[in-house]
C-alpha positions in Angstrom: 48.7 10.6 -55.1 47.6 8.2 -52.4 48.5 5.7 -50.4 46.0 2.6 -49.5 46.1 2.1 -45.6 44.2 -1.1 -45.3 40.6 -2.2 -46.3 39.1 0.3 -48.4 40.9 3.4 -46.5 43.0 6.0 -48.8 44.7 8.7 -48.0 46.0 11.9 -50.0 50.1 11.3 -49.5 50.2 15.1 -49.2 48.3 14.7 -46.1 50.1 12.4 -44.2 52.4 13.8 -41.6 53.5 11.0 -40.1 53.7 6.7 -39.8 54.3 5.2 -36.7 54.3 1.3 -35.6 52.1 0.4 -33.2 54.8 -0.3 -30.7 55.0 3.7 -30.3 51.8 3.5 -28.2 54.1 2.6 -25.2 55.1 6.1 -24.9 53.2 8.5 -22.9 53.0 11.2 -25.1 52.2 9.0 -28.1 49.5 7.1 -26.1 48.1 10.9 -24.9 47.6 12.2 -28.4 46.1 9.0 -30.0 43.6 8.7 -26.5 43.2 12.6 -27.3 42.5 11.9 -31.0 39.8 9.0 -30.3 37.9 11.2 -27.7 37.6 13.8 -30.4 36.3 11.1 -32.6 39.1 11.5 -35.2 40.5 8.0 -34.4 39.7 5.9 -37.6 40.0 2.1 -37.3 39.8 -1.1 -39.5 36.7 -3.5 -37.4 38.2 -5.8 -35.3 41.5 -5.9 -37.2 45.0 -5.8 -35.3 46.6 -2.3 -35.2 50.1 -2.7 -36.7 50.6 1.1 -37.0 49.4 4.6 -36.9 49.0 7.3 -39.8 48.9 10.9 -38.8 47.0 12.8 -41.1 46.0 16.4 -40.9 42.7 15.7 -40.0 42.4 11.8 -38.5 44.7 9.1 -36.5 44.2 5.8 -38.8 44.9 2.7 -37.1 46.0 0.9 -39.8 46.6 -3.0 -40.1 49.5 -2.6 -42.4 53.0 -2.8 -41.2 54.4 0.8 -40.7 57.2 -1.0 -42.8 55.0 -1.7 -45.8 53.2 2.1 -45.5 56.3 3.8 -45.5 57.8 1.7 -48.7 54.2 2.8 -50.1 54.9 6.6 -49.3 57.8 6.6 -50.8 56.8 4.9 -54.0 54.1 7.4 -54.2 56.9 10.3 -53.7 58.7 9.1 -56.7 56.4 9.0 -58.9 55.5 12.3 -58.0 58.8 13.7 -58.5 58.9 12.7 -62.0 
């Protein structure tokens, strides 16, 4: 399945390792890695959109205008319907 993360941006659900809210940027590790993922161009934003989380995928950072809230409550939809 997938979950939508904002304009036309979609994700596999298997994919996605983690969700974090923006506010995690204030850590120095977190700030590190996502400043790590943009110089290896695999930082994926949303234009000029205000980044209200972050979604960890295998492959990309997605800065994502979506509460981490709402994402999460998408995720886990999706994982329901999965395990059916």
């Amino acid at each position: 399945m997938f979950i939508h993360l904002g304009g036309d941006i979609v994700v596999r659900s298997a994919d996605v390792i983690t969700i974090l809210d923006s506010h995690a940027k204030s850590s120095k590790i977190t700030r590190q890695f996502i400043e790590t993922a943009d110089a290896e161009g695999r930082l994926v934003t949303f234009g000029n959109e205000e980044c209200k989380s972050y979604v960890i995928t295998k492959d990309n950072v997605y800065m994502s205008p979506i509460s981490s809230l709402t994402l999460k409550r998408r995720a886990n939809f999706v994982s329901s319907l999965e395990s059916r």
